[in-house]
PDB file of N, CA, C, O and CB in Angstrom:
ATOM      1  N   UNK A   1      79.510  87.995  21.687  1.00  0.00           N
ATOM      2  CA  UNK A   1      80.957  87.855  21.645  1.00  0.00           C
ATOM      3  C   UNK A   1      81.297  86.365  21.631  1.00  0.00           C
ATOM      4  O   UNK A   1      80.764  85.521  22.350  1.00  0.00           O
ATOM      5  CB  UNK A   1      81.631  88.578  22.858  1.00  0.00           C
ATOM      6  N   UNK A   2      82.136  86.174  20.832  1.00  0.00           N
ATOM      7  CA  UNK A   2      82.524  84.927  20.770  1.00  0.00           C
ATOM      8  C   UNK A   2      83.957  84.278  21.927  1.00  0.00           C
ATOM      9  O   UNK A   2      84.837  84.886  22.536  1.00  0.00           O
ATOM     10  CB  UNK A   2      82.833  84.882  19.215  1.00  0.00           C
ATOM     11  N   UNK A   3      83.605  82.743  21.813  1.00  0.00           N
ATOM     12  CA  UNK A   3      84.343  82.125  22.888  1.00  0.00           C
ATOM     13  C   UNK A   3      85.656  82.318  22.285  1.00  0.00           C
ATOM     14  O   UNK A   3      86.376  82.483  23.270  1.00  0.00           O
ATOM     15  CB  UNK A   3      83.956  80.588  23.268  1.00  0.00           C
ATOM     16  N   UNK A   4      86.404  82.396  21.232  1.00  0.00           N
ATOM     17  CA  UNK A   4      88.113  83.013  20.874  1.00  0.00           C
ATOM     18  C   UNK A   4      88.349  84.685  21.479  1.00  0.00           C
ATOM     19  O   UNK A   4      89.425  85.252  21.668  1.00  0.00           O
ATOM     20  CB  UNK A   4      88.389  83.112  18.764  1.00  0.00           C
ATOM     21  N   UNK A   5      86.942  85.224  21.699  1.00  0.00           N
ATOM     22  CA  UNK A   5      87.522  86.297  21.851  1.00  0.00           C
ATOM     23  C   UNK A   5      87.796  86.907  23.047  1.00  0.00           C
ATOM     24  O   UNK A   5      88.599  87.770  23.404  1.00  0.00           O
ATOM     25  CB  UNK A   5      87.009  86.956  21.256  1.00  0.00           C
ATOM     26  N   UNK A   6      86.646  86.035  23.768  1.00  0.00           N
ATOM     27  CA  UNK A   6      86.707  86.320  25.277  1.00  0.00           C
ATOM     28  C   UNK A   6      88.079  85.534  25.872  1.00  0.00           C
ATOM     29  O   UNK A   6      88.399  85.815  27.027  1.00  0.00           O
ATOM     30  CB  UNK A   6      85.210  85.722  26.068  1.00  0.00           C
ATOM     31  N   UNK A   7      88.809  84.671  25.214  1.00  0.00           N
ATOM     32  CA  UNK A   7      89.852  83.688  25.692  1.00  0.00           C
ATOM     33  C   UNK A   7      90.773  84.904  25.483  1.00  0.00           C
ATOM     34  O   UNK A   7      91.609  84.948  26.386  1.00  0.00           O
ATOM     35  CB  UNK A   7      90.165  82.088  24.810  1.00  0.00           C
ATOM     36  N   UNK A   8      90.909  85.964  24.543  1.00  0.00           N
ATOM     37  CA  UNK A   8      91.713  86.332  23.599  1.00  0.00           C
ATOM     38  C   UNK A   8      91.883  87.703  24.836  1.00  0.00           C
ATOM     39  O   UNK A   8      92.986  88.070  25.240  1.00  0.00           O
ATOM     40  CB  UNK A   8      91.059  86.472  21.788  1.00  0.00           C
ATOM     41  N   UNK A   9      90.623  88.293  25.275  1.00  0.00           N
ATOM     42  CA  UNK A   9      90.996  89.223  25.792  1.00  0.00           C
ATOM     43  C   UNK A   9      91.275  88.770  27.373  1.00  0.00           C
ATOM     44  O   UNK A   9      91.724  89.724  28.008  1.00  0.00           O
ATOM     45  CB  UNK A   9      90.065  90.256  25.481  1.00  0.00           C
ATOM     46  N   UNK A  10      91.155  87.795  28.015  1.00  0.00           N
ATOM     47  CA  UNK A  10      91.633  86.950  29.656  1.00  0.00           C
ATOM     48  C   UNK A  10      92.641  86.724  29.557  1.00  0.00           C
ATOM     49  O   UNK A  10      93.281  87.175  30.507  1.00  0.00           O
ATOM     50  CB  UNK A  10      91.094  85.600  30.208  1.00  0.00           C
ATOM     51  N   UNK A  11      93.489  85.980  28.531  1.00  0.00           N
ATOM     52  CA  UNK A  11      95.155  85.529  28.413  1.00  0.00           C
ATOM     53  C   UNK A  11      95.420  86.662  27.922  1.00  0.00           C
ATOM     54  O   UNK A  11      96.507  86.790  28.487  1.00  0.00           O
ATOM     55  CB  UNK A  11      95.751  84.202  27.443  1.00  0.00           C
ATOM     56  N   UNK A  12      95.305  87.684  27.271  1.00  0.00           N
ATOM     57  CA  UNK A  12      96.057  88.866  26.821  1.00  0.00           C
ATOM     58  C   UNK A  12      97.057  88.834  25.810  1.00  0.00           C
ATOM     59  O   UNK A  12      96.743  88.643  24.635  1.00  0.00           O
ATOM     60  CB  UNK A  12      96.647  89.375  27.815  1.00  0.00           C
ATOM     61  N   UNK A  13      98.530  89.048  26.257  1.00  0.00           N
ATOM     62  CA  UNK A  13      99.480  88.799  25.580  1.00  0.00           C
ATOM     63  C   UNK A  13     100.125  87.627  25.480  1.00  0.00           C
ATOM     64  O   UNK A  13     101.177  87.543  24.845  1.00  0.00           O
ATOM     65  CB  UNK A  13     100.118  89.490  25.805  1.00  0.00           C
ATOM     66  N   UNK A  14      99.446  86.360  26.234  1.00  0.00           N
ATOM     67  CA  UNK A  14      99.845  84.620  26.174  1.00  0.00           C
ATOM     68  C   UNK A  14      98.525  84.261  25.196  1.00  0.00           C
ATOM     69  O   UNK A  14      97.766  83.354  25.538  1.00  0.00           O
ATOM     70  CB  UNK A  14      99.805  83.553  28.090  1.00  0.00           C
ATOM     71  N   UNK A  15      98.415  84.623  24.606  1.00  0.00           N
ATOM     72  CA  UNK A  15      96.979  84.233  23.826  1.00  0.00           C
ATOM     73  C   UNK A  15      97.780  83.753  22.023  1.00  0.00           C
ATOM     74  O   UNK A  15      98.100  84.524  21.118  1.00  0.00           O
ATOM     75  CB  UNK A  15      95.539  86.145  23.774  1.00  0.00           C
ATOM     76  N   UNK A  16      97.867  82.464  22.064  1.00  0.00           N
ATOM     77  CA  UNK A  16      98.099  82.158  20.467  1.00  0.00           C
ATOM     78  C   UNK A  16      99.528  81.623  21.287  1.00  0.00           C
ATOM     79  O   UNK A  16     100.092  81.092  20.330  1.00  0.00           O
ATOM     80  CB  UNK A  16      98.104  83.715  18.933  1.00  0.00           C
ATOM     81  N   UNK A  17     100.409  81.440  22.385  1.00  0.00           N
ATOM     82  CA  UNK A  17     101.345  81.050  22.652  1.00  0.00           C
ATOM     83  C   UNK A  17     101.098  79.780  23.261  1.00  0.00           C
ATOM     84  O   UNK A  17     100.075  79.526  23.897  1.00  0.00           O
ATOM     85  CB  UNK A  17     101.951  81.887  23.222  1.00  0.00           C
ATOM     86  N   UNK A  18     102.401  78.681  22.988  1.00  0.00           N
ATOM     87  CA  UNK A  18     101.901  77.427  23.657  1.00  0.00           C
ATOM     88  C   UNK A  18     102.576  77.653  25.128  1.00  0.00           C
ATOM     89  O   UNK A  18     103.265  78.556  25.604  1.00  0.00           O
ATOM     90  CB  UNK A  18     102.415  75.900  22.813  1.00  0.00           C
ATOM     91  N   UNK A  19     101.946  76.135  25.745  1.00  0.00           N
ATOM     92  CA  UNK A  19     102.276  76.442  27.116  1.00  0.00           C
ATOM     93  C   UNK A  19     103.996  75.368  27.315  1.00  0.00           C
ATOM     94  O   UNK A  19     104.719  75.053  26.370  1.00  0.00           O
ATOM     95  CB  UNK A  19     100.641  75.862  28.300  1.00  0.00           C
ATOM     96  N   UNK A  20     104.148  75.156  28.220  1.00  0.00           N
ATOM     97  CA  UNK A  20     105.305  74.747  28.881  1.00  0.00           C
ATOM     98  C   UNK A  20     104.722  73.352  28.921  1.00  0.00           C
ATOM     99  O   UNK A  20     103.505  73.181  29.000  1.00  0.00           O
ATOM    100  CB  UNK A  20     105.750  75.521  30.314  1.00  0.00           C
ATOM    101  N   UNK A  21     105.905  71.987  28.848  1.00  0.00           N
ATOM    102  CA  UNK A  21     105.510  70.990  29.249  1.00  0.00           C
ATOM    103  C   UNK A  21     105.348  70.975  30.943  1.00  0.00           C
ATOM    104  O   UNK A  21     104.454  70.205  31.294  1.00  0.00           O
ATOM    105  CB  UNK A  21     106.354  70.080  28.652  1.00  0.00           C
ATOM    106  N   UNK A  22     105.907  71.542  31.853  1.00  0.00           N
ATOM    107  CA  UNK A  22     105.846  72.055  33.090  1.00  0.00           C
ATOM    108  C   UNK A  22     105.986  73.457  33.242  1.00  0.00           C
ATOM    109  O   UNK A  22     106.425  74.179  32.347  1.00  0.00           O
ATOM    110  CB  UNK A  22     106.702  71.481  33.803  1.00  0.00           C
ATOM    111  N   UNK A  23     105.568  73.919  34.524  1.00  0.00           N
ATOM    112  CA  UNK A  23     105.879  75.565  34.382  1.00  0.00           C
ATOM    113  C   UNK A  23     107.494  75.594  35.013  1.00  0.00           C
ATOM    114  O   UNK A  23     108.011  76.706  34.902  1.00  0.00           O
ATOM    115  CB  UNK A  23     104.574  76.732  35.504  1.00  0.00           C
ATOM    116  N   UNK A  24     108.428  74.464  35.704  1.00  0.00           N
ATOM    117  CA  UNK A  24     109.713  74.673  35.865  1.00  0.00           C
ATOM    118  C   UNK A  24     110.495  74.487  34.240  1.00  0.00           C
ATOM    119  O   UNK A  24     111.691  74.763  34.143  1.00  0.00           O
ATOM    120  CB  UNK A  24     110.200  73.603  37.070  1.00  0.00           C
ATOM    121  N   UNK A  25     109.873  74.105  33.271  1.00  0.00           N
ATOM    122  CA  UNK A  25     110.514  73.523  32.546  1.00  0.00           C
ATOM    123  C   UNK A  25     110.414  74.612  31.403  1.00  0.00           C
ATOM    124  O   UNK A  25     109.294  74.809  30.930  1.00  0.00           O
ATOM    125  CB  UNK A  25     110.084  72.134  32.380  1.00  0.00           C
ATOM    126  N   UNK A  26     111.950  75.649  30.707  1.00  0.00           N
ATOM    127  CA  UNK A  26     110.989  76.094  29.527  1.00  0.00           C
ATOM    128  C   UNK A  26     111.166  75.531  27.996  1.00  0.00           C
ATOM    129  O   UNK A  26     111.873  75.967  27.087  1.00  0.00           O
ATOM    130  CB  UNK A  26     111.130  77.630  29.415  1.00  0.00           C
ATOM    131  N   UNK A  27     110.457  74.638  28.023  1.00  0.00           N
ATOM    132  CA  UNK A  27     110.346  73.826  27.146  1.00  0.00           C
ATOM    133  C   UNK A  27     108.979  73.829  26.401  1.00  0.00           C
ATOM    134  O   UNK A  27     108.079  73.520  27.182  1.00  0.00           O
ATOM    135  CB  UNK A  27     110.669  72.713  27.697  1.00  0.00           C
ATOM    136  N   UNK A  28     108.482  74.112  24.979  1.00  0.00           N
ATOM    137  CA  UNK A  28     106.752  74.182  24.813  1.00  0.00           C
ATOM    138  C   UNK A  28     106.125  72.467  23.913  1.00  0.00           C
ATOM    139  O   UNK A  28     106.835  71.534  24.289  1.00  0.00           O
ATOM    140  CB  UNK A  28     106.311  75.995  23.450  1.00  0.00           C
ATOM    141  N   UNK A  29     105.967  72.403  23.769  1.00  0.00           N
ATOM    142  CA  UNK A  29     105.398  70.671  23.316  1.00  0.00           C
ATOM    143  C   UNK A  29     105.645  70.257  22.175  1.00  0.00           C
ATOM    144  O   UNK A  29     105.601  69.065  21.871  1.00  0.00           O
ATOM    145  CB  UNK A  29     103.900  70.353  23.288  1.00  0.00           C
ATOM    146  N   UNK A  30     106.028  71.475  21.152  1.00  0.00           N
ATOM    147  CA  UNK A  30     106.496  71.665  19.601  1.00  0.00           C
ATOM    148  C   UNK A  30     108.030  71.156  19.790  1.00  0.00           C
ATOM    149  O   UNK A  30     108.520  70.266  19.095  1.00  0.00           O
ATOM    150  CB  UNK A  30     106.371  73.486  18.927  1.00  0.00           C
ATOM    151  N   UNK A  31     108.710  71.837  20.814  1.00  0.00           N
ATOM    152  CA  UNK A  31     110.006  72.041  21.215  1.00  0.00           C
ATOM    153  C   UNK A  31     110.334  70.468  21.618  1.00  0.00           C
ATOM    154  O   UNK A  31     111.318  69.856  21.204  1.00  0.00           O
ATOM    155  CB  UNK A  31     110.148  73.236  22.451  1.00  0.00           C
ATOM    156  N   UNK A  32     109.345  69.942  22.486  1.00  0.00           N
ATOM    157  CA  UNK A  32     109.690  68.576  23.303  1.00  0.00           C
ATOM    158  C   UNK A  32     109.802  67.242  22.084  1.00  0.00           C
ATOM    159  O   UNK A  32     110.443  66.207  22.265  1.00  0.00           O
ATOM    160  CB  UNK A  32     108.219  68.223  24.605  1.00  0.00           C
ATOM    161  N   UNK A  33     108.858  67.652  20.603  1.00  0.00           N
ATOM    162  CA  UNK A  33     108.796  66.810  19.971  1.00  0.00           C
ATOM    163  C   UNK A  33     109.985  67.128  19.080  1.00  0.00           C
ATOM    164  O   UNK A  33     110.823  66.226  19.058  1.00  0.00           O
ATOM    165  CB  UNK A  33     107.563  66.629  19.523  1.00  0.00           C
ATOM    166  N   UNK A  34     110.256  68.197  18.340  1.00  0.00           N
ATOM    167  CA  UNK A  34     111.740  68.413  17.411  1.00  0.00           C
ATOM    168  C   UNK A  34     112.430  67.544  18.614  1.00  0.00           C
ATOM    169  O   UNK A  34     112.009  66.416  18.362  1.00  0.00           O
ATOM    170  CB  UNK A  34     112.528  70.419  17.071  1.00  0.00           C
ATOM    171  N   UNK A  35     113.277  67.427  19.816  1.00  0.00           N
ATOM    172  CA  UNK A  35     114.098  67.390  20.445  1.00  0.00           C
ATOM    173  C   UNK A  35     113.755  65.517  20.024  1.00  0.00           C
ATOM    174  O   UNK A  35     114.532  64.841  19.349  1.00  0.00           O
ATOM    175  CB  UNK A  35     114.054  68.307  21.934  1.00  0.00           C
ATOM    176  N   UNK A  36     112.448  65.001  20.612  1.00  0.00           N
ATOM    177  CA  UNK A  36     112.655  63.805  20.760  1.00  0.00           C
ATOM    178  C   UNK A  36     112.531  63.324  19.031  1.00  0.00           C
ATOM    179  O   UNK A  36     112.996  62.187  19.104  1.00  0.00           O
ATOM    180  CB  UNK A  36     111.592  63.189  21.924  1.00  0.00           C
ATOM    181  N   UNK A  37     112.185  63.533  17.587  1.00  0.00           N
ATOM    182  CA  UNK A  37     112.882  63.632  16.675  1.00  0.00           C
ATOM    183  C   UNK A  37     114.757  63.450  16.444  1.00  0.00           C
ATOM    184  O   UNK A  37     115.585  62.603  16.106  1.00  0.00           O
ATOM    185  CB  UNK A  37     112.375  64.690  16.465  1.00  0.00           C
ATOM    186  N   UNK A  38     114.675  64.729  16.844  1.00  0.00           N
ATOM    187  CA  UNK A  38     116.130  64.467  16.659  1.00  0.00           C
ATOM    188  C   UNK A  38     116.760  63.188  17.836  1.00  0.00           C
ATOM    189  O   UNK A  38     117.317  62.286  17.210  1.00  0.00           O
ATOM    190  CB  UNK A  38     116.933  66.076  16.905  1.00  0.00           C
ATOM    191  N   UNK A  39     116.763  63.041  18.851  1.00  0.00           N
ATOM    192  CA  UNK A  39     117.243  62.070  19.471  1.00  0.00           C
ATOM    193  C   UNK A  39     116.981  60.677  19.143  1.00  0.00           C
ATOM    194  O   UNK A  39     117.288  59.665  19.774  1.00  0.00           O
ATOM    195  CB  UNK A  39     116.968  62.275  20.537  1.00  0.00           C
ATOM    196  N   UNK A  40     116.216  60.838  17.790  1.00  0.00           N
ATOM    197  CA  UNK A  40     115.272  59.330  17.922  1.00  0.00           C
ATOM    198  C   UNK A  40     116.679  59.179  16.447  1.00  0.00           C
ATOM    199  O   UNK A  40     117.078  58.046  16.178  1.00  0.00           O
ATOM    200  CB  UNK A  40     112.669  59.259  17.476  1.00  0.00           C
ATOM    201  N   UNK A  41     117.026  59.913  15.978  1.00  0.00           N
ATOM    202  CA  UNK A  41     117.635  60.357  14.517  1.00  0.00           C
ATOM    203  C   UNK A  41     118.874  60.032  14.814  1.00  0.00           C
ATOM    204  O   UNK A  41     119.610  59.517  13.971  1.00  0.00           O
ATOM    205  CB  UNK A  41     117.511  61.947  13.963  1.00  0.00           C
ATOM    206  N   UNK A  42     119.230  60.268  15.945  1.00  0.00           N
ATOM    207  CA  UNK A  42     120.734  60.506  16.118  1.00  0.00           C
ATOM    208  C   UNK A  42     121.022  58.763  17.093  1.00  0.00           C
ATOM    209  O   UNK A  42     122.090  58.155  17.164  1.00  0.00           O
ATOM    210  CB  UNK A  42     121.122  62.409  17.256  1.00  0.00           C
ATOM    211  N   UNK A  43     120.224  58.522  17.460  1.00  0.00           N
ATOM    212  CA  UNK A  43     120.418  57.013  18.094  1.00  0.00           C
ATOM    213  C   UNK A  43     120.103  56.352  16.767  1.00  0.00           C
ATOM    214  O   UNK A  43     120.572  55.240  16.524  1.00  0.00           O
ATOM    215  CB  UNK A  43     119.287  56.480  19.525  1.00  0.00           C
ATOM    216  N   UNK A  44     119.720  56.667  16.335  1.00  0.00           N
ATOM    217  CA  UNK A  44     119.667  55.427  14.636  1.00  0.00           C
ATOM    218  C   UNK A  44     121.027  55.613  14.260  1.00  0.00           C
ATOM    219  O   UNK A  44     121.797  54.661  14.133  1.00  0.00           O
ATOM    220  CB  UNK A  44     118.447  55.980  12.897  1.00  0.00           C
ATOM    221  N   UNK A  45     121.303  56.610  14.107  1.00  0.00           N
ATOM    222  CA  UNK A  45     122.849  56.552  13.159  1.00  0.00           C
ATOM    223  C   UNK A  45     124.291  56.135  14.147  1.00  0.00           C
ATOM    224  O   UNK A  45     125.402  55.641  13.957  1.00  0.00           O
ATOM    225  CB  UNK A  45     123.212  58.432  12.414  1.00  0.00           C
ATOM    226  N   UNK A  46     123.625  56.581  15.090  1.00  0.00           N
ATOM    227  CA  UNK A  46     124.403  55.462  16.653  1.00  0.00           C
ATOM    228  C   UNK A  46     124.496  53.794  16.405  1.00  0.00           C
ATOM    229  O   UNK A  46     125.544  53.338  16.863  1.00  0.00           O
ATOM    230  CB  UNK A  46     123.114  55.532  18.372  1.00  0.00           C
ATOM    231  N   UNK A  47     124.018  53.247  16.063  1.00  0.00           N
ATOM    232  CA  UNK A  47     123.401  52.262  16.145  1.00  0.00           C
ATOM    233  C   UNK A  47     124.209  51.506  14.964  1.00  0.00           C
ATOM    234  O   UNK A  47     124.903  50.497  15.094  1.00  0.00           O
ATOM    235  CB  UNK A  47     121.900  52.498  16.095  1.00  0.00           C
ATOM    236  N   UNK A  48     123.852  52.522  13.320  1.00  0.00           N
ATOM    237  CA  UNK A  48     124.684  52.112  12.795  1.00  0.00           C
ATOM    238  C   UNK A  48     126.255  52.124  12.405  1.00  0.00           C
ATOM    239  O   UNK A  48     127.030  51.336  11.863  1.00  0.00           O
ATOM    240  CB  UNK A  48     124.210  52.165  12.327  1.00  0.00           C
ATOM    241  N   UNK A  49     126.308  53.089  12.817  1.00  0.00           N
ATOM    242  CA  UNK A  49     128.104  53.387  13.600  1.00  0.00           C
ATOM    243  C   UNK A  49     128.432  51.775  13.800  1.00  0.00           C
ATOM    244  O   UNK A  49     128.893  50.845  13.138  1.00  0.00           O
ATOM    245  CB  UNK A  49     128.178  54.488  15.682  1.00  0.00           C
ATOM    246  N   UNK A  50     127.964  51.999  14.983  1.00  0.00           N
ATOM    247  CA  UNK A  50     128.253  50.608  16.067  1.00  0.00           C
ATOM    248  C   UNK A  50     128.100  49.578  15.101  1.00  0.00           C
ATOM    249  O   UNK A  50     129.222  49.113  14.902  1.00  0.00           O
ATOM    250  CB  UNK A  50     127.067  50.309  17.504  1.00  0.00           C
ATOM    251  N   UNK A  51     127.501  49.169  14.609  1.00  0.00           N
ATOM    252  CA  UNK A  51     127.577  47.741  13.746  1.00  0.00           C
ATOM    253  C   UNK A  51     128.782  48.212  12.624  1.00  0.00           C
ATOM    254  O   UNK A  51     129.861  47.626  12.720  1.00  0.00           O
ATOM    255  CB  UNK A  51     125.798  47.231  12.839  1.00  0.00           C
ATOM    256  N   UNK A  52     128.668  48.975  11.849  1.00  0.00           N
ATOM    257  CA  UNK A  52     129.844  49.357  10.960  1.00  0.00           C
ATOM    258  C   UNK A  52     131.013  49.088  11.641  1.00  0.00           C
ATOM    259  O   UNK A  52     131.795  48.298  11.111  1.00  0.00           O
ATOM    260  CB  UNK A  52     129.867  50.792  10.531  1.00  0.00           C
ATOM    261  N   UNK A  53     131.350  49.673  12.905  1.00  0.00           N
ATOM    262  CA  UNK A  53     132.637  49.389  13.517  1.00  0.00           C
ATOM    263  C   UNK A  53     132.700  47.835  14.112  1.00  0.00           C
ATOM    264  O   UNK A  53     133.775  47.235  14.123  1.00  0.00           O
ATOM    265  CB  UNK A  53     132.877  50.490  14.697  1.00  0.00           C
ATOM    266  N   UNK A  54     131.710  47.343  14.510  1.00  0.00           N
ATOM    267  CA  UNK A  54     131.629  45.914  14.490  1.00  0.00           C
ATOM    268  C   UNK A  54     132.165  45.463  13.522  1.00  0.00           C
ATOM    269  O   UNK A  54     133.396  45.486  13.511  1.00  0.00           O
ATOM    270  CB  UNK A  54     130.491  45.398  14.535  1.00  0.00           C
ATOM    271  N   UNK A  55     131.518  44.956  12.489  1.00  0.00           N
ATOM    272  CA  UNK A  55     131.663  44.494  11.251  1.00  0.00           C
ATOM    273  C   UNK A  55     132.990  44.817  10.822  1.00  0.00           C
ATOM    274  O   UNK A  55     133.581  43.837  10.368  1.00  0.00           O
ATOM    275  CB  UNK A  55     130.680  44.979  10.395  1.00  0.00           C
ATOM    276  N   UNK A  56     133.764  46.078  10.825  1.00  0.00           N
ATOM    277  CA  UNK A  56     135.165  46.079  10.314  1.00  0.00           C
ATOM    278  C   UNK A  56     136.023  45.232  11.308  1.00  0.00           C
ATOM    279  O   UNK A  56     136.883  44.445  10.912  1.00  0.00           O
ATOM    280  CB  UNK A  56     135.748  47.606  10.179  1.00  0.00           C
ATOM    281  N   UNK A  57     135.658  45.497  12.964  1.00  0.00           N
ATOM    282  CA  UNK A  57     136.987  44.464  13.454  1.00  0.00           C
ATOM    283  C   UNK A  57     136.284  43.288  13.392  1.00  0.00           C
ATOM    284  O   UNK A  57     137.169  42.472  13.131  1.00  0.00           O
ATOM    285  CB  UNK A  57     137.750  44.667  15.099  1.00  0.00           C
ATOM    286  N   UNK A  58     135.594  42.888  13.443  1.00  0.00           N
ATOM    287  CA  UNK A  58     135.333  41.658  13.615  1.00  0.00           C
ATOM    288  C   UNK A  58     135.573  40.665  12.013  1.00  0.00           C
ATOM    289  O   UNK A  58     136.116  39.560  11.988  1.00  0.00           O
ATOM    290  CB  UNK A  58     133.807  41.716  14.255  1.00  0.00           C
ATOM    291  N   UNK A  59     135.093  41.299  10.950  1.00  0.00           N
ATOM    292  CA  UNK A  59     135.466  40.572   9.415  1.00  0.00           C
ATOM    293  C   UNK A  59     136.786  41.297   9.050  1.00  0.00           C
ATOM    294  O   UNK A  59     137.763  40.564   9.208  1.00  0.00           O
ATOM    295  CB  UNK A  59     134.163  40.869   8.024  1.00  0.00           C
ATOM    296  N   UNK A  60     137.089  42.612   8.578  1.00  0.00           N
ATOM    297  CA  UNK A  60     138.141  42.989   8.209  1.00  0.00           C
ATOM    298  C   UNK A  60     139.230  43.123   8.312  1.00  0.00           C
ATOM    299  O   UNK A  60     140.126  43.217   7.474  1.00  0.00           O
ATOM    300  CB  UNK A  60     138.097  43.429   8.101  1.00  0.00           C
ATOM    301  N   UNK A  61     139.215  43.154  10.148  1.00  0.00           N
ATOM    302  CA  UNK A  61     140.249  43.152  11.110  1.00  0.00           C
ATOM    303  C   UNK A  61     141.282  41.964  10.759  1.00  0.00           C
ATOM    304  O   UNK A  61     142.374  42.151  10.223  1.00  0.00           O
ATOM    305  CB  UNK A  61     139.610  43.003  12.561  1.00  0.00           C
ATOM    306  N   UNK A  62     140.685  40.524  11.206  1.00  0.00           N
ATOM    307  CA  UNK A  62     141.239  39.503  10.616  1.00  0.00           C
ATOM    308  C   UNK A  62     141.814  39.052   9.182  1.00  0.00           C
ATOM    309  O   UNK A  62     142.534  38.087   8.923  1.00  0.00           O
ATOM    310  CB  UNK A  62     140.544  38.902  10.859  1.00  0.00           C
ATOM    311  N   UNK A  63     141.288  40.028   8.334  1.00  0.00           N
ATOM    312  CA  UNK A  63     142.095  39.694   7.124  1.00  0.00           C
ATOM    313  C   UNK A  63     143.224  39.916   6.788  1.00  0.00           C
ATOM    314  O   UNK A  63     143.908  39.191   6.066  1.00  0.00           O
ATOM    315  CB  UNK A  63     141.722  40.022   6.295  1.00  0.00           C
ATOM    316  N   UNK A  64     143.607  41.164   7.383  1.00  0.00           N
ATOM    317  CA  UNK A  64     144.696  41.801   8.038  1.00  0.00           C
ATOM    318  C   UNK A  64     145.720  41.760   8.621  1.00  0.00           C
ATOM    319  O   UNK A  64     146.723  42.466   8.522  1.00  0.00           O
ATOM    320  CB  UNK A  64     144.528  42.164   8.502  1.00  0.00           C
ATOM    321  N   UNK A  65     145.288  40.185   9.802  1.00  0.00           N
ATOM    322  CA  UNK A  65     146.180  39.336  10.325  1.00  0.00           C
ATOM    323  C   UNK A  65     146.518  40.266  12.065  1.00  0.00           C
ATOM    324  O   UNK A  65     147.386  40.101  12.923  1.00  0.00           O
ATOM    325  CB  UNK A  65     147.649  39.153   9.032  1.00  0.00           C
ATOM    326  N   UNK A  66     145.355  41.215  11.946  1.00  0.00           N
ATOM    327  CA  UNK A  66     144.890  41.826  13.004  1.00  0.00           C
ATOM    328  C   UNK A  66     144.672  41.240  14.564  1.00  0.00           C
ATOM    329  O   UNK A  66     144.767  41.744  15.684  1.00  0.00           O
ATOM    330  CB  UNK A  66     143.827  42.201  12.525  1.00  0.00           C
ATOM    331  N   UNK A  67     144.243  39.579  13.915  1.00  0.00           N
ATOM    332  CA  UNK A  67     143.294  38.649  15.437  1.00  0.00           C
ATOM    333  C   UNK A  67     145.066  38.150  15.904  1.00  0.00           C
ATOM    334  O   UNK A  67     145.171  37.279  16.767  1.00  0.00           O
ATOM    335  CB  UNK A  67     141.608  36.562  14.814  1.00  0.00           C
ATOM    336  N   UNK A  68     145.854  38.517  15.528  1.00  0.00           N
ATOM    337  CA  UNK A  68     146.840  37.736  16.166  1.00  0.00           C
ATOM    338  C   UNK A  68     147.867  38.261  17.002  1.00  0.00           C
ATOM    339  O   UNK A  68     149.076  38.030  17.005  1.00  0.00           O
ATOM    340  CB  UNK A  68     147.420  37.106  15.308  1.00  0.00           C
ATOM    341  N   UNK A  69     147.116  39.064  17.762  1.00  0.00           N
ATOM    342  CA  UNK A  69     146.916  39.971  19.142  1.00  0.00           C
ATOM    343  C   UNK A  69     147.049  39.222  20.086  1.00  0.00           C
ATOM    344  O   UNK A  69     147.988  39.587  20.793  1.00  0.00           O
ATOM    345  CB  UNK A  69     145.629  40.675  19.398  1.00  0.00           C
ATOM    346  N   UNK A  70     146.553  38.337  20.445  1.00  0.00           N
ATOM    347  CA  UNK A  70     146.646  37.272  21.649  1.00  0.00           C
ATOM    348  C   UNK A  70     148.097  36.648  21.769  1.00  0.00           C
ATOM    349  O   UNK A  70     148.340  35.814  22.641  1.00  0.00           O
ATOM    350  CB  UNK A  70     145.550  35.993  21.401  1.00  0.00           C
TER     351      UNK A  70
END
């Protein structure tokens, strides 16, 4: 008998399933990486937001006659 099968019949019905990054956590390691993907995705376009909106008040604003707020 082979070592997949003896694993296959001890885990039973968890056999071919991943595990939890913790057992409080249900989260599986496939799951932990899409998530930190997307967060890595969504702080980039954060990022460029923020300079875009920079860049308009700070150059465009003034053309505008915007800086004369003070």
């Amino acid at each position: 008998m082979g070592e997949a099968k003896r694993r296959k019949e001890a885990l039973g019905e968890k056999y071919g399933q991943e595990k939890n990054i913790l057992p409080w956590v249900p989260i599986t390691k496939t799951q932990a990486q899409q998530i930190y993907k997307l967060t890595t995705r969504v702080s980039w376009i954060a990022i460029g937001v923020l300079i875009a909106v920079w860049l308009t008040v700070r150059f465009i604003g003034p053309a505008f006659g915007w800086w004369e707020v003070y």
